[in-house]
C-alpha positions as CSV (number, residue, x, y, z in Angstrom):
1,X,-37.9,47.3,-58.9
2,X,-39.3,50.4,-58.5
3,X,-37.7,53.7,-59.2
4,X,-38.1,54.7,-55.2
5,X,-36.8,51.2,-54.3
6,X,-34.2,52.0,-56.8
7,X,-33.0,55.4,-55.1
8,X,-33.6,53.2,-51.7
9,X,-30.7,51.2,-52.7
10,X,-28.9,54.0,-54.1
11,X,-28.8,56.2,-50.8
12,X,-28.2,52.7,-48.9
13,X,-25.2,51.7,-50.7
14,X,-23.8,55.7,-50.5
15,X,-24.5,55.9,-47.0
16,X,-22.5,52.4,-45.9
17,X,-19.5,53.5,-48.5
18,X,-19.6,57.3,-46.6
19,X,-19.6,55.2,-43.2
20,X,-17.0,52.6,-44.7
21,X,-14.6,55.8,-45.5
22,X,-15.2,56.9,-42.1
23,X,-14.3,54.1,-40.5
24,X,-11.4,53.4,-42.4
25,X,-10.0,57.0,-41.7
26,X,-10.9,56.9,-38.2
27,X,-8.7,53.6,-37.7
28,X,-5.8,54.6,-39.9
29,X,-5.9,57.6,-37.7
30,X,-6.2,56.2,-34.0
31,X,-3.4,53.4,-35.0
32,X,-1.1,56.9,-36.0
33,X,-2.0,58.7,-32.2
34,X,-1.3,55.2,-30.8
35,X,2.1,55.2,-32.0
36,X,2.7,59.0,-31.7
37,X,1.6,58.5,-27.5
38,X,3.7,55.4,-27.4
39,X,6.6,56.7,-28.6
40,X,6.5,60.0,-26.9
41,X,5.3,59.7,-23.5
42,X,3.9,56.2,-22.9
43,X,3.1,57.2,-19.3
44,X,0.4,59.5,-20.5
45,X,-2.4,57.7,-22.6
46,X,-3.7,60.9,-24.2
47,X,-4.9,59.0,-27.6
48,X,-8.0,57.8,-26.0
49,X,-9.6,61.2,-25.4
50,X,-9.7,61.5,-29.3
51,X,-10.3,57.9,-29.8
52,X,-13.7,58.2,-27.3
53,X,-15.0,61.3,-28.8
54,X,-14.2,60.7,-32.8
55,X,-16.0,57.3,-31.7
56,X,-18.6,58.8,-30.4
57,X,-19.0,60.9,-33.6
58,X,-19.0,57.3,-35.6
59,X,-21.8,55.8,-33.8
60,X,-23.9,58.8,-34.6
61,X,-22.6,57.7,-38.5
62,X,-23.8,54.5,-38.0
63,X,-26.9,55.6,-37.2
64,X,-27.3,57.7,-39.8
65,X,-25.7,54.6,-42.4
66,X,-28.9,52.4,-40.7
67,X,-31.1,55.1,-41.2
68,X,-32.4,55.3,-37.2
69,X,-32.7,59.1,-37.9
70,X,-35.5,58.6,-40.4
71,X,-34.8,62.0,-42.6
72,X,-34.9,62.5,-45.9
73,X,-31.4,62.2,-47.8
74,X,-30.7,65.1,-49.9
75,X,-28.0,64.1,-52.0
């Protein structure tokens, strides 16, 4: 392979694992608001309103992770 396929691969692979932290984190996180509502005040659902927007901010990630944004990767 060449040395730009080469740092192709590279930001590829750093990309997904960035994305697979996110998600991870964001999950971890929505599971601990679930319980926290439940437990609470279960009449109010009030752990979707961070759930939407933080997943909203993820499926810009997996954009970027796909590389729909077509910029160059710095680092």
């Amino acid at each position: 392979m060449s040395d730009s396929s080469d740092h192709d691969v590279q930001r590829g692979r750093r990309r997904l694992r960035g994305f697979g932290l996110h998600l991870a984190g964001y999950f971890v996180v929505v599971v601990a608001l679930v319980a926290i509502n439940m437990l609470s005040s279960p009449e109010n659902p009030w752990f979707v309103w961070p759930m939407v927007g933080w997943g909203g901010v993820l499926a810009a990630h997996v954009a970027f992770a796909m590389g729909l944004f077509g910029g160059s990767d710095s680092g």
